[in-house]
C-alpha positions in Angstrom: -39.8 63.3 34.4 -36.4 65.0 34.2 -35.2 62.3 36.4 -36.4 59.5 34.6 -34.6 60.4 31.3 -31.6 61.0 33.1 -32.1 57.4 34.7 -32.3 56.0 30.9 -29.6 58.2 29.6 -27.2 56.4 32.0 -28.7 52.8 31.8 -28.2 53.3 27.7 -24.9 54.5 27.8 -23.6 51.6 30.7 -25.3 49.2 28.6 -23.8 50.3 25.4 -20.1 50.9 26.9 -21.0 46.9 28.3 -21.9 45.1 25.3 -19.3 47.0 23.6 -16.8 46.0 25.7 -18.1 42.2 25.8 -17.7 42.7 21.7 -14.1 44.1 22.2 -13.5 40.9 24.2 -14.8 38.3 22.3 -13.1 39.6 19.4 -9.6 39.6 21.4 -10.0 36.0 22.1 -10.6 34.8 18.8 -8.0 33.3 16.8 -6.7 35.3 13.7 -7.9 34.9 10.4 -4.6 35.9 8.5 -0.7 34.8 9.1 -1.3 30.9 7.8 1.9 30.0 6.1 4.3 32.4 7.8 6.9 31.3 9.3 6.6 33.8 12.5 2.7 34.4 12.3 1.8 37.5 14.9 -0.2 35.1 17.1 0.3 33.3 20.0 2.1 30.2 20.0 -0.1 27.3 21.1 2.3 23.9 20.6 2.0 21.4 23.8 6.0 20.5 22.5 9.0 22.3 23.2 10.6 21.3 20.0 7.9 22.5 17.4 5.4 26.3 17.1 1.5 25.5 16.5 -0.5 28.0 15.6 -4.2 28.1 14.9 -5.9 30.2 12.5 -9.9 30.5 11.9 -12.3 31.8 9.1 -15.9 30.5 7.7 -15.7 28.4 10.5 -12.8 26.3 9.8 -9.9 26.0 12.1 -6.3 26.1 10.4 -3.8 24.6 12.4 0.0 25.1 11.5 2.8 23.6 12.4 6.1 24.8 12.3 9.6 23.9 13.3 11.9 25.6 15.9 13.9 27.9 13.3 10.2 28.7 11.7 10.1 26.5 8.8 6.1 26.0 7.9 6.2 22.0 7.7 2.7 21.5 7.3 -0.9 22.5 7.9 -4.4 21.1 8.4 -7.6 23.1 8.3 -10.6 20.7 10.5 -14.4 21.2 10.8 -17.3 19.2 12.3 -14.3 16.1 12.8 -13.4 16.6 9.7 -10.1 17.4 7.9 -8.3 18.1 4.5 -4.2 18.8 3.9 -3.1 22.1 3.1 -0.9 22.5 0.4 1.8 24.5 2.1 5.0 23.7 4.6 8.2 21.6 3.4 6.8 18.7 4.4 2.9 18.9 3.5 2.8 15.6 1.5 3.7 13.6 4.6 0.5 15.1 6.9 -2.0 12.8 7.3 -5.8 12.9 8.6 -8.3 10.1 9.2 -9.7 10.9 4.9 -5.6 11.8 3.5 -3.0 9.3 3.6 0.2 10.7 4.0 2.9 10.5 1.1 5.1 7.5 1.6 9.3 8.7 2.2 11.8 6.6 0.5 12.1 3.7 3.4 12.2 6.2 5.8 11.7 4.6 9.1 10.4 6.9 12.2 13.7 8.0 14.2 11.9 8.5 17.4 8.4 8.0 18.6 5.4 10.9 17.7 5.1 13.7 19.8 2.3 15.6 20.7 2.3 19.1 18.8 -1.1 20.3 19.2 -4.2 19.3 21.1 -7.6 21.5 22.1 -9.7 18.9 23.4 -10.9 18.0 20.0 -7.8 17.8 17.6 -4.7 16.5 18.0 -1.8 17.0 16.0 1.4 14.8 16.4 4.6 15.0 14.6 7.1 11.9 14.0 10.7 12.5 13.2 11.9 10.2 10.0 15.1 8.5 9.2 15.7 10.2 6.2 15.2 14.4 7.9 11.4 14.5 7.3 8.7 15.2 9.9 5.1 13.3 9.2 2.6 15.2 11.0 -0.4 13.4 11.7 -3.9 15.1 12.6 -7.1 13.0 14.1 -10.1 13.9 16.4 -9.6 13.4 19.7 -10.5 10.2 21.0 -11.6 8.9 24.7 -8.5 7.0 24.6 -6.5 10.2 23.8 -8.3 11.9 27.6 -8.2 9.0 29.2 -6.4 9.4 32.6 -7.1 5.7 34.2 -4.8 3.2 32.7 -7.4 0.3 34.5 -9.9 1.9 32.3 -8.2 3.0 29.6 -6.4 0.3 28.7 -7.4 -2.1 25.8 -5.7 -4.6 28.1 -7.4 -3.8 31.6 -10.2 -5.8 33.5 
């Protein structure tokens, strides 16, 4: 009898100590909730592009995704749920974000002064960011598409067999 109590003693504690660590670690993984708008958020650093910081944010289900430029400037931000997205008002450039429902701001005959890079891209979003003629960046956020993961060009390829 003695034994068997001491049997569930030790099960209950190991279990407990497991799912408490498996708590522990689920809760490390997930993004922050707090630090949208800073310019040097305490999280990691998640851009796919050496010239700009992305940083991703969560809460009520909704992912925030920030962009910023090299010396920190917050230039614009994008919150996305179930494919769909909506401009945040904050970042020196958040009038020219766009989404498939916003349409970016239109700059003063600005003209793009190199082609978009990729900033940010999970496997479901994708953020790019297009340097302008006149010193603005338009960031652009979308779904990802099977185009977008395509790795075939002879498949890919609007043009292919």
């Amino acid at each position: 009898m003695l034994q068997n109590v001491f049997r569930r003693a030790v099960l209950t504690t190991a279990l407990t100590i497991g799912l408490s660590s498996a708590a522990f670690a689920a809760f490390a993984t997930e993004p922050p909730s707090t630090g949208l708008g800073q310019a040097w958020p305490n999280t990691t650093d998640v851009s796919v592009s050496p010239r700009y910081h992305a940083y991703v944010f969560v809460l009520g289900g909704i992912q925030y995704i920030q962009i910023n430029d090299l010396n920190g400037n917050v230039l614009g931000s994008v919150g996305t749920a179930g494919g769909q997205f909506i401009v945040l008002p904050i970042g020196k450039f958040a009038q020219y974000v766009s989404t498939p429902q916003h349409a970016a701001a239109a700059s003063n005959n600005a003209r793009p002064a190199s082609s978009p890079a990729t900033v940010y891209n999970d496997g479901a979003t994708t953020v790019t960011a297009t340097p302008m003629s006149d010193g603005t960046t338009q960031l652009t956020a979308s779904p990802v598409t099977a185009q977008d993961t395509c790795t075939d060009p002879a498949i890919c390829s609007s043009n292919g067999p």
